[in-house]
PANUVO-451685 format. One record per residue (C-alpha): residue number from 1; chain; x, y, z. Coordinates in Angstrom, 1 decimal, m for minus. Example, Ala and Ser with C-alpha at 12.3 -4.5 7.8 and 13.67 -1.06 7.14 Angstrom:
BEGIN
R  nr kette     c1     c2     c3
R   1     A   12.3   m4.5    7.8
R   2     A   13.7   m1.1    7.1
This chain:
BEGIN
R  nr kette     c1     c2     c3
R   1     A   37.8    7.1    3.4
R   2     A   37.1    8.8    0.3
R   3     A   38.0    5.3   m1.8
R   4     A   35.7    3.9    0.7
R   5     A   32.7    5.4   m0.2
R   6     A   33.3    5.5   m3.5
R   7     A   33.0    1.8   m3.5
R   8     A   29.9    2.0   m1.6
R   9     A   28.3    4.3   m4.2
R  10     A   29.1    2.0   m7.2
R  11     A   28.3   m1.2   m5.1
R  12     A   24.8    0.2   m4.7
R  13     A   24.4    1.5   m7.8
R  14     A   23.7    4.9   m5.5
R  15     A   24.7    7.2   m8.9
R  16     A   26.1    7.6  m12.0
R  17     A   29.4    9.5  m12.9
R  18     A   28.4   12.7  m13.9
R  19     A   25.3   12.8  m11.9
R  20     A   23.5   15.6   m9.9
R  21     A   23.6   14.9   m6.6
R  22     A   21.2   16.3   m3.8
R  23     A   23.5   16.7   m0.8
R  24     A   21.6   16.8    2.9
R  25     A   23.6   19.1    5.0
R  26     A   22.2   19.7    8.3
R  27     A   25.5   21.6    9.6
R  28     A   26.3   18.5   12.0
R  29     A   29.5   16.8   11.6
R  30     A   27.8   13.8    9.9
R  31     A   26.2   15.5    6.9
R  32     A   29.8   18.1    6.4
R  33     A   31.6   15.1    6.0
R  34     A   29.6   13.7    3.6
R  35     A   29.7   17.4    1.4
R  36     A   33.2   17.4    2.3
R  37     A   33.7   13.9    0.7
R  38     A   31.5   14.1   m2.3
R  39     A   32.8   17.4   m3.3
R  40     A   36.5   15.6   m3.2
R  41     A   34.5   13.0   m5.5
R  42     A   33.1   15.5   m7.6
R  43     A   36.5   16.2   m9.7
R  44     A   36.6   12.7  m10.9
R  45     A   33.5   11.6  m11.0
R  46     A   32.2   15.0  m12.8
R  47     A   29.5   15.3  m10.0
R  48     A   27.6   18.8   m9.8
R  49     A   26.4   18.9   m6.0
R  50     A   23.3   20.9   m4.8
R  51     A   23.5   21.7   m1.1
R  52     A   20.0   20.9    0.8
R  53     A   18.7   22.0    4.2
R  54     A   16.0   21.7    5.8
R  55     A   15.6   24.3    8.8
R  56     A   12.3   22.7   10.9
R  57     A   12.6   26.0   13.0
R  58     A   13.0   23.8   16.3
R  59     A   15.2   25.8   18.0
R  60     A   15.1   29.5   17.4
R  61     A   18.5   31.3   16.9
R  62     A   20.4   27.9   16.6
R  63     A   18.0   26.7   13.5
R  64     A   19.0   30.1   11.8
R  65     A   22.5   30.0   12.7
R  66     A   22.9   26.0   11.1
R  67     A   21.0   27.7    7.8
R  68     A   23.4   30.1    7.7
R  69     A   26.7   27.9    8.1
R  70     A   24.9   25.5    6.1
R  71     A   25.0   28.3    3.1
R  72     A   28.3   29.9    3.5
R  73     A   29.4   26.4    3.5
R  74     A   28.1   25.8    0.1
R  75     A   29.3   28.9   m1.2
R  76     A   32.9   28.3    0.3
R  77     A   32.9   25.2   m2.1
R  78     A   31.0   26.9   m4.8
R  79     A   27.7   24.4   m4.7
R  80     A   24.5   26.6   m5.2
R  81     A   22.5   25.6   m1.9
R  82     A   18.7   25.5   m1.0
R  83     A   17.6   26.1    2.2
R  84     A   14.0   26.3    3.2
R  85     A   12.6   26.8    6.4
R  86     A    8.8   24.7    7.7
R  87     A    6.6   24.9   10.6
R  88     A    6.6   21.7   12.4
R  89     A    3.6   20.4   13.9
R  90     A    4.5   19.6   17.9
R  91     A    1.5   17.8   19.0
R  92     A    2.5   14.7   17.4
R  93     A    5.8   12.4   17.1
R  94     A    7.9   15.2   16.7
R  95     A   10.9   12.9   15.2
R  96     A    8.3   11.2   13.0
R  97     A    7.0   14.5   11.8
R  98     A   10.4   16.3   11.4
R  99     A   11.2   13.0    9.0
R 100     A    8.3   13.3    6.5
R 101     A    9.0   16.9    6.6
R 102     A   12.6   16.0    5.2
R 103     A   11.3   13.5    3.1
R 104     A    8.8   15.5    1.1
R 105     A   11.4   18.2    1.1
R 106     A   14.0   15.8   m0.5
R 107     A   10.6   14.5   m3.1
R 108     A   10.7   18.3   m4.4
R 109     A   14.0   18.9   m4.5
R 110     A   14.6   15.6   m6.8
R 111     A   11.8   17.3   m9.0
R 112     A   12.4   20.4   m9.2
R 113     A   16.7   20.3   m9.4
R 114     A   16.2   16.8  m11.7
R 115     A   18.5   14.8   m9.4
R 116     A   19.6   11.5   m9.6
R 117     A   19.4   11.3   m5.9
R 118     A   19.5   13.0   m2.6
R 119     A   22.5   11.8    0.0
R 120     A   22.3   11.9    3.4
R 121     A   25.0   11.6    6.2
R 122     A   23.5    8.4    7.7
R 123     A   26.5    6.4    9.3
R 124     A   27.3    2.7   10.9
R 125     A   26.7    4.0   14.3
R 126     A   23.3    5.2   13.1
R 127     A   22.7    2.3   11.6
R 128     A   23.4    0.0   15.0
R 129     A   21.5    2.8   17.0
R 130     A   18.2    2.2   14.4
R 131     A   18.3   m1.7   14.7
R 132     A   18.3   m1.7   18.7
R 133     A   15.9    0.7   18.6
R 134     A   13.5   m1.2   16.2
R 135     A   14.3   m4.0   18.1
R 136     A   13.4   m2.5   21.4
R 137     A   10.0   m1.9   19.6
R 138     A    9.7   m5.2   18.5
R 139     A    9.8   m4.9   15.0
R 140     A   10.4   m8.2   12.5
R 141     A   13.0   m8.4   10.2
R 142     A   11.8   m5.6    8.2
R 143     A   12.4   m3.4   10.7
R 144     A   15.6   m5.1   11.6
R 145     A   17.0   m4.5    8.1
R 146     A   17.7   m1.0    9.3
R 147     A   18.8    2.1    7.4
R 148     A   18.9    0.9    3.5
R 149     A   21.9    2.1    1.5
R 150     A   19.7    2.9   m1.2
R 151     A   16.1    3.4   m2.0
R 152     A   13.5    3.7   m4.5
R 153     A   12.8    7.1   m3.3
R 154     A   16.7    8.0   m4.3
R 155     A   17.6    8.4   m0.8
R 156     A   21.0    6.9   m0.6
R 157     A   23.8    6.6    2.4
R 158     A   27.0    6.6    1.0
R 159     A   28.2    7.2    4.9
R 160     A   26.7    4.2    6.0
R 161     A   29.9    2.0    6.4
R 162     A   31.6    4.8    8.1
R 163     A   31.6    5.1   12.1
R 164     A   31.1    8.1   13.5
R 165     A   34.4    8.5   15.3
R 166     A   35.8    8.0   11.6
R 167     A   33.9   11.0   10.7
R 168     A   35.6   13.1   13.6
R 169     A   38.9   12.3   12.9
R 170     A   38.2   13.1    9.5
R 171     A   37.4   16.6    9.9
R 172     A   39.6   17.5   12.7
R 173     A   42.7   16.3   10.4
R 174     A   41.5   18.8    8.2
R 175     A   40.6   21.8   10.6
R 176     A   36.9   21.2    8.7
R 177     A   34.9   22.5   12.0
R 178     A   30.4   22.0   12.1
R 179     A   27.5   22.6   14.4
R 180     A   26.7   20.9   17.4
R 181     A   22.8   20.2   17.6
R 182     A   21.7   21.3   21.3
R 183     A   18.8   18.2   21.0
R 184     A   21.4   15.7   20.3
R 185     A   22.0   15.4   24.3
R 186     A   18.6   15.9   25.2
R 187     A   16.6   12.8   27.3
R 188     A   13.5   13.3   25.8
R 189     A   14.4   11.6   22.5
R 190     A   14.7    7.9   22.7
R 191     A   17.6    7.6   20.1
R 192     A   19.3   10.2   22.3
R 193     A   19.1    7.5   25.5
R 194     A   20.1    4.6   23.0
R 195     A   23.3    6.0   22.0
R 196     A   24.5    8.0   25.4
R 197     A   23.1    5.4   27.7
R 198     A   21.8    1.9   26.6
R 199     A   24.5    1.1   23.8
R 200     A   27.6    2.3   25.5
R 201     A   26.2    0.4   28.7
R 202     A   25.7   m2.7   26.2
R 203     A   29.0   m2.4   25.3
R 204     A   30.7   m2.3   28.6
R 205     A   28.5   m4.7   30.3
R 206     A   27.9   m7.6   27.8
R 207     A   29.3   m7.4   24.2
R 208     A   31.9   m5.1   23.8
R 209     A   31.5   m5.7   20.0
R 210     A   27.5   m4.7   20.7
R 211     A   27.6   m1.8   17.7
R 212     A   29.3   m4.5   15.0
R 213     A   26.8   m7.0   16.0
R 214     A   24.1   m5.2   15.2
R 215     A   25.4   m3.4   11.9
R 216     A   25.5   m7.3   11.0
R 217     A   21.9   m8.1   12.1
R 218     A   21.2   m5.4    9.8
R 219     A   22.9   m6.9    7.0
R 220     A   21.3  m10.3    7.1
R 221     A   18.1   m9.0    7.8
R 222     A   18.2   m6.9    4.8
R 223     A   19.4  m10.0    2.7
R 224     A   16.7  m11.6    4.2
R 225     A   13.5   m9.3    3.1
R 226     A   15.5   m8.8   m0.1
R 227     A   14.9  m12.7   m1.2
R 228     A   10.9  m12.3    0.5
R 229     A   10.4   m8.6   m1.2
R 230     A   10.3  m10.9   m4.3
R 231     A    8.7  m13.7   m3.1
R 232     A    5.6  m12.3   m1.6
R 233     A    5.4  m10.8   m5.3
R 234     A    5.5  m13.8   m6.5
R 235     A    2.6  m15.1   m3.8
R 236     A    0.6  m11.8   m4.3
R 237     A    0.3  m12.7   m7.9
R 238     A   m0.8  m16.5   m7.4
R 239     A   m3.3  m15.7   m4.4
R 240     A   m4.3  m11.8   m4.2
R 241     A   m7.4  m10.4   m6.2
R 242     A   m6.7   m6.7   m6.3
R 243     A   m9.3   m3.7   m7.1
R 244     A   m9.9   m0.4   m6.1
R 245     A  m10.2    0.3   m2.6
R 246     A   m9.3   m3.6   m1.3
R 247     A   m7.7   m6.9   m1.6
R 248     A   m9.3   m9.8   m1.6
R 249     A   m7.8  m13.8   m0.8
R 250     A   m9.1  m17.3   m0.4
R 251     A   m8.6  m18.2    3.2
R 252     A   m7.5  m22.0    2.0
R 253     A   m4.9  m20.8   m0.3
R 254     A   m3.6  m18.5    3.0
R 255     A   m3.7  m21.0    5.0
R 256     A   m1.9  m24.0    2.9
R 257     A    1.3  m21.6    2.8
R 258     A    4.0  m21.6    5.1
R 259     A    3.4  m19.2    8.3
R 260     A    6.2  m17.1    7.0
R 261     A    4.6  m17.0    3.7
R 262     A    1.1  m16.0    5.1
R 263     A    2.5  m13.5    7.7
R 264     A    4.2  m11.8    4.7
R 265     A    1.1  m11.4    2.5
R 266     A   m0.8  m10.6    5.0
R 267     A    1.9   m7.8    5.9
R 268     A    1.5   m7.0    2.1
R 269     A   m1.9   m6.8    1.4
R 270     A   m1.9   m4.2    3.8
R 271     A    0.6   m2.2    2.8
R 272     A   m1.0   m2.1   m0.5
R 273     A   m4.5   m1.1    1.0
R 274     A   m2.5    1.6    3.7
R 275     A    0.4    2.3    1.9
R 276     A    2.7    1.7    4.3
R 277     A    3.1   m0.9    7.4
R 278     A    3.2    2.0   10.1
R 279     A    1.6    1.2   13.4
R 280     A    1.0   m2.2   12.6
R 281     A    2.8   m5.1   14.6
R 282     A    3.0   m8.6   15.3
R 283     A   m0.1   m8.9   17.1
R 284     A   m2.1   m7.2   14.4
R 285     A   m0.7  m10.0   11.4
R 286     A   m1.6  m13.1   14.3
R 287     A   m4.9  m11.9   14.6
R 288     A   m5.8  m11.6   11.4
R 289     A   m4.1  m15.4   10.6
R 290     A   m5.8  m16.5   13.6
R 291     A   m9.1  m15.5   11.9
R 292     A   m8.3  m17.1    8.7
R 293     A   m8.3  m20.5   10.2
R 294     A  m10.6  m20.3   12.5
R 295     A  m13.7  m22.7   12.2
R 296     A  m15.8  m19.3   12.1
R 297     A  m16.9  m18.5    9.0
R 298     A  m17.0  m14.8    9.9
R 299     A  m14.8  m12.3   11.7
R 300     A  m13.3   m8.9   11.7
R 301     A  m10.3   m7.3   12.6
R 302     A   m9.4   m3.3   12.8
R 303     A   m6.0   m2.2   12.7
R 304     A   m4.7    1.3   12.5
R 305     A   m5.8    2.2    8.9
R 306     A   m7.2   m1.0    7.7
R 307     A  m10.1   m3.5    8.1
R 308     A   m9.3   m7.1    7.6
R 309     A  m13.0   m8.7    7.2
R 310     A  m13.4  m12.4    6.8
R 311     A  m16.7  m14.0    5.2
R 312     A  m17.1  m17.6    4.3
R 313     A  m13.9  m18.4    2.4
R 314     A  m12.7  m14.8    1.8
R 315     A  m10.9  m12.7    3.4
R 316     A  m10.9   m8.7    2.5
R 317     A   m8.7   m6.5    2.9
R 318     A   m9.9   m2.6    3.5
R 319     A   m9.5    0.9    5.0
R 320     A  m11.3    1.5    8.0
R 321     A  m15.0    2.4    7.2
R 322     A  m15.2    1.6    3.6
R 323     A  m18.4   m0.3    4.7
R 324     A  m20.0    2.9    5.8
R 325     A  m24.1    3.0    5.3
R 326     A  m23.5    6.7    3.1
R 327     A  m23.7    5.8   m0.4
R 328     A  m24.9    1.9    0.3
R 329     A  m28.3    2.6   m1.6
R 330     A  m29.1    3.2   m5.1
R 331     A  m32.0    3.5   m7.6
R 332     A  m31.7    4.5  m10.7
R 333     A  m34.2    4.2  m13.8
R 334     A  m33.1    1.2  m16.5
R 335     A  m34.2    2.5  m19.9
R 336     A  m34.9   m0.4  m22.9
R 337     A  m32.4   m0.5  m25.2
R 338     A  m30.1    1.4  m22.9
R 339     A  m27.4    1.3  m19.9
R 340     A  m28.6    1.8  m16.2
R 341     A  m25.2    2.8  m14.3
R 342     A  m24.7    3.3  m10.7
R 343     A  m21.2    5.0  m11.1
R 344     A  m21.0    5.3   m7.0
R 345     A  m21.0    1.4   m6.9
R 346     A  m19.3    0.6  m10.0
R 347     A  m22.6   m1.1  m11.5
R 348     A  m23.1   m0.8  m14.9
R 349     A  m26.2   m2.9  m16.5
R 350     A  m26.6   m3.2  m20.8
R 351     A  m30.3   m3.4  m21.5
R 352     A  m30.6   m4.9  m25.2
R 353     A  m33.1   m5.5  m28.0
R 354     A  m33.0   m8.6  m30.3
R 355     A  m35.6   m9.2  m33.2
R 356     A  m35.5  m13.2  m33.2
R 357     A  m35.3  m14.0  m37.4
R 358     A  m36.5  m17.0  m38.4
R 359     A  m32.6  m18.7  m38.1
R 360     A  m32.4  m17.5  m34.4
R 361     A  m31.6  m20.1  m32.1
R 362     A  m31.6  m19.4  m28.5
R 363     A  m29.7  m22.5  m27.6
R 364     A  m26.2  m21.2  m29.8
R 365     A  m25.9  m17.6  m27.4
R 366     A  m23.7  m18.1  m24.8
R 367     A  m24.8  m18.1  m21.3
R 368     A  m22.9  m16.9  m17.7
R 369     A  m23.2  m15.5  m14.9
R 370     A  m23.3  m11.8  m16.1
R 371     A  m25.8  m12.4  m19.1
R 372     A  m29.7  m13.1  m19.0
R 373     A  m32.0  m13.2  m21.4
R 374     A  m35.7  m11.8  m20.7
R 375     A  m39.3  m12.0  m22.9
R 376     A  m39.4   m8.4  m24.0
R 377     A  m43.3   m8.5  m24.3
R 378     A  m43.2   m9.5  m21.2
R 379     A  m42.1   m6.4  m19.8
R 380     A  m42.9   m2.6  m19.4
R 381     A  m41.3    0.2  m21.2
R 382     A  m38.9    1.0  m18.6
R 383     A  m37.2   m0.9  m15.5
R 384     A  m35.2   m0.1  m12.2
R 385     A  m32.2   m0.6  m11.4
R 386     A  m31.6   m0.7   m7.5
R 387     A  m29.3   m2.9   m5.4
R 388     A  m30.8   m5.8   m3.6
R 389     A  m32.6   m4.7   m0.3
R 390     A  m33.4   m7.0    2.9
R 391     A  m37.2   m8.9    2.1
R 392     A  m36.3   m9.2   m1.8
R 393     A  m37.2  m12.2   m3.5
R 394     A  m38.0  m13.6   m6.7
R 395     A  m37.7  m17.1   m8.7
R 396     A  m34.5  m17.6  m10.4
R 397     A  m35.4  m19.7  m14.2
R 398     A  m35.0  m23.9  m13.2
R 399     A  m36.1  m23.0   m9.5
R 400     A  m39.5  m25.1   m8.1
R 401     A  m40.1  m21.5   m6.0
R 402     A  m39.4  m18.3   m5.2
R 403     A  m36.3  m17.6   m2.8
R 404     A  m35.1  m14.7   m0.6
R 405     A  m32.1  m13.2   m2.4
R 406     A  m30.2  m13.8    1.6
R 407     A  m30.9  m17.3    1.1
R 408     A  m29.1  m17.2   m2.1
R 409     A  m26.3  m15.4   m0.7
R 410     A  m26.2  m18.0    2.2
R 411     A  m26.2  m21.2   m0.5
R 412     A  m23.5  m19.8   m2.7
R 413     A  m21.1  m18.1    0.3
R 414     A  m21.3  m14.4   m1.7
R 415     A  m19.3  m12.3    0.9
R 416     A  m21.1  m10.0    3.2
R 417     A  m19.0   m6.8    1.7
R 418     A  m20.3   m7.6   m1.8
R 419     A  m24.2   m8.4   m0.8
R 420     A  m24.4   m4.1   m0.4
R 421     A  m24.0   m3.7   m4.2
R 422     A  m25.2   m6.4   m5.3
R 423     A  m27.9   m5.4   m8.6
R 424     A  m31.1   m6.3   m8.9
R 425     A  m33.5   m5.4  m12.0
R 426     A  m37.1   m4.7  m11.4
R 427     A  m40.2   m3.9  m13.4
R 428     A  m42.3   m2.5  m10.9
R 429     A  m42.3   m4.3   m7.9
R 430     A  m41.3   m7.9   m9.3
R 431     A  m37.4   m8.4   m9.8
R 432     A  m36.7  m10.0  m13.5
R 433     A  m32.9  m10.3  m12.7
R 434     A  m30.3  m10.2  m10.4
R 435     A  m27.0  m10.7  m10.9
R 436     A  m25.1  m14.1  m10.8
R 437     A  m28.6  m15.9  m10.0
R 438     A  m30.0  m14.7  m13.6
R 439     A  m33.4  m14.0  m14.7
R 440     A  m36.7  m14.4  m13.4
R 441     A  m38.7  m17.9  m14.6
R 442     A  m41.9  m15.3  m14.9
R 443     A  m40.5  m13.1  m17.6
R 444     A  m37.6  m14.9  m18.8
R 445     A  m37.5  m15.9  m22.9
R 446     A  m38.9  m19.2  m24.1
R 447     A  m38.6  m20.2  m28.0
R 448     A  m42.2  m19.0  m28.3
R 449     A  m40.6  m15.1  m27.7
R 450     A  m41.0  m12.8  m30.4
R 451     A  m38.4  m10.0  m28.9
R 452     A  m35.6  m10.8  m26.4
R 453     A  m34.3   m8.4  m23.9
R 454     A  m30.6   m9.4  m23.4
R 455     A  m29.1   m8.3  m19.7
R 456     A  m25.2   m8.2  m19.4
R 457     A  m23.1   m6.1  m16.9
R 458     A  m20.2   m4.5  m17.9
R 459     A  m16.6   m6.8  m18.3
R 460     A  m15.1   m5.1  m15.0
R 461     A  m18.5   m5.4  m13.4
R 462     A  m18.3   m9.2  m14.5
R 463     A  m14.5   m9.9  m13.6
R 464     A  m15.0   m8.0  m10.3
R 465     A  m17.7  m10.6   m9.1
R 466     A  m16.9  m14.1  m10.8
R 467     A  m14.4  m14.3   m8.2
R 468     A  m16.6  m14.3   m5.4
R 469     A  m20.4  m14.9   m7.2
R 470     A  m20.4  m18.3   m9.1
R 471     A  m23.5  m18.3  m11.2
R 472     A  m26.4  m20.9  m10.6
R 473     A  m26.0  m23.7  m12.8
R 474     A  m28.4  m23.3  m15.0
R 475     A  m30.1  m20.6  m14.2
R 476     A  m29.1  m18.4  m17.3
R 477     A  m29.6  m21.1  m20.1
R 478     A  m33.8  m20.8  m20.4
């Protein structure tokens, strides 16, 4: 056994020789064989071990009393130990509770003891036990991949080709005794019910071979989002637009991919805007594919944590209520020369003076959508910057008329989350800019102007909404 694992730590890369090595103990036969095995390790692998446990102070005297073997334990072997005892909240999943509160314990205890990773006693019967479960829930093949060997938190499994009746023997050959865990026979916890009652009636009614079957599910499943893990990369990189706070894609480029390929970006542009993929299922990633190609040009859809919002060709990704009306306004003065910001929208407007010489000419400065230039005679000695509001309207340079700034959105398909923003420039009550549809004809420079007033946003400001605001052609060249 102990060969065993030892090729599973080097096939995984799980440590070095020579490492420290967290060691999760929770006194259960699982998690002593793994101490028992490493510490065996230890002599030629010149491993120093740090015994860990977690008491979640579930079960009163019994919590204590695994703390306590879990020390002496340690000591018997002499590996320093570090036990620490939480609160759980019960309210909630208590299983999905208990687990963050062991992974932020194993987080710290990687900092603090500089630990090249933290082991725990995860075995191939848990690792069966996890895929029916997941499967039962109707997870993908994400969730069928199971329990990784290794992650990039340094949580490895150096257990995890070893069956848990392996395990017994093991100790009992060796007179090695642990704890029993009272919950581990308790109803009330599905995994309990899936290994005392669903698997071994699996086994005896259908495949007897159920456990082995699964374990390989897991294993092609992992190969599986192994190959996509890189590929959706690959696909973010081509089709994603990423900034703070959201993620942005053309709903033709979505929808040209494979339905694989599109379930798995959408499935990652989530996970980049939540974090994680918790709570979210099958039906959530159809819905939101269904409203990329639907003939609608607008649609919404909530899941738990995020806000997939479609309008025109793109499609946004968001946390829930980012579109809130709190903060949705601004006004703030636009001094000339100067910079009007609106730090709470990421605005940020350069107001500059230029002395036309005599060699000047106009038609040489280079002209797009984040850049105007304006007659400064023609203006007063200080102008407002706001974001548009419903009713504004102005005339763009190379327009017959005057047009509603909505009407403009409408005609060039700006997205309805980036209309809220969206900066205007006015002196007094008559806007002389706006961005991406460029100056007003009534104060913009001619080759008569003495003094020009150049308007450009910031580069982020510009980058952030070329991909979504094409300028009017024409409108900045006056």
């Amino acid at each position: 056994m102990l060969q065993r694992v030892a090729e599973v730590i080097t096939r995984y890369n799980m440590f070095p020789r020579g490492a420290r090595v967290g060691v999760a103990v929770s006194g259960g036969a699982d998690s002593v064989c793994l101490l028992s095995l490493l510490h065996e390790l230890s002599r030629d692998w010149d491993l120093a071990l740090i015994v860990l446990h977690l008491d979640h102070n579930l079960r009163g005297e019994e919590s204590r009393a695994d703390a306590q073997f879990v020390a002496d334990l340690a000591a018997s072997l002499d590996w320093s130990a570090v036990v620490q005892r939480v609160q759980i909240d019960l309210t909630g999943n208590l299983e999905q509770t208990a687990r963050e509160a062991r992974l932020a314990f194993f987080r710290d205890a990687i900092a603090q003891h500089q630990l090249a990773a933290v082991a725990t006693g995860h075995t191939r019967d848990d690792q069966a036990e996890t895929v029916l479960f997941r499967f039962l829930r109707g997870a993908g093949t994400a969730g069928l991949a199971g329990i990784r060997p290794a992650t990039s938190q340094r949580i490895v499994r150096p257990l995890l080709e070893i069956t848990r009746a392996e395990i017994e023997t093991y100790l009992r050959d060796r007179a090695i005794p642990w704890r029993e865990d009272s919950t581990n026979v308790s109803a009330a916890f599905a995994r309990n019910r899936i290994r005392r009652d669903l698997l071994p009636q699996l086994s005896r009614d259908w495949n007897p071979a159920i456990r082995e079957s699964l374990v390989q599910t897991a294993e092609w499943a992992r190969a599986e989002e192994d190959y996509w893990q890189s590929e959706v990369v690959r696909l973010a990189g081509k089709n994603l637009t990423e900034s703070p706070g959201s993620v942005l894609i053309d709903v033709e480029d979505l929808v040209k991919l494979p339905l694989a390929a599109a379930r798995r970006l959408v499935r990652y542009s989530i996970e980049r805007i939540k974090g994680d993929l918790r709570s979210i299922d099958f039906a959530h990633v159809e819905a939101i594919l269904a409203m990329a190609t639907s003939t609608e040009g607008h649609g919404r859809v909530q899941a738990p944590g995020i806000d997939a919002f479609r309008s025109f060709n793109w499609l946004r990704f968001a946390p829930v209520a980012s579109d809130g009306i709190s903060g949705r306004n601004y006004r703030t003065s636009a001094p000339i020369p100067g910079v009007a910001q609106a730090l709470e929208a990421g605005v940020e407007v350069f107001l500059e003076m230029i002395e036309k010489s005599a060699d000047f000419n106009l038609g040489t400065c280079v002209y797009n959508e984040s850049m105007g230039w304006l007659d400064r005679d023609l203006l007063s000695d200080s102008l407002i910057l706001r974001n548009w509001r419903p009713g504004d309207q102005y005339q763009p340079i190379n327009r017959s008329r005057a047009e509603k700034i909505k009407t403009l959105f409408q005609e060039f398909r700006i997205p309805l989350w980036e209309r809220r923003h969206w900066p205007v420039l006015l002196d007094g009550e008559s806007i002389v800019w706006a961005r991406g549809f460029g100056v007003a004809a009534q104060f913009a420079s001619t080759p008569q102007s003495r003094r020009l007033l150049r308007i450009r946003e910031s580069e982020t400001d510009r980058l952030a909404s070329s991909k979504v605001a094409p300028a009017v052609e024409g409108v900045e060249a006056s």
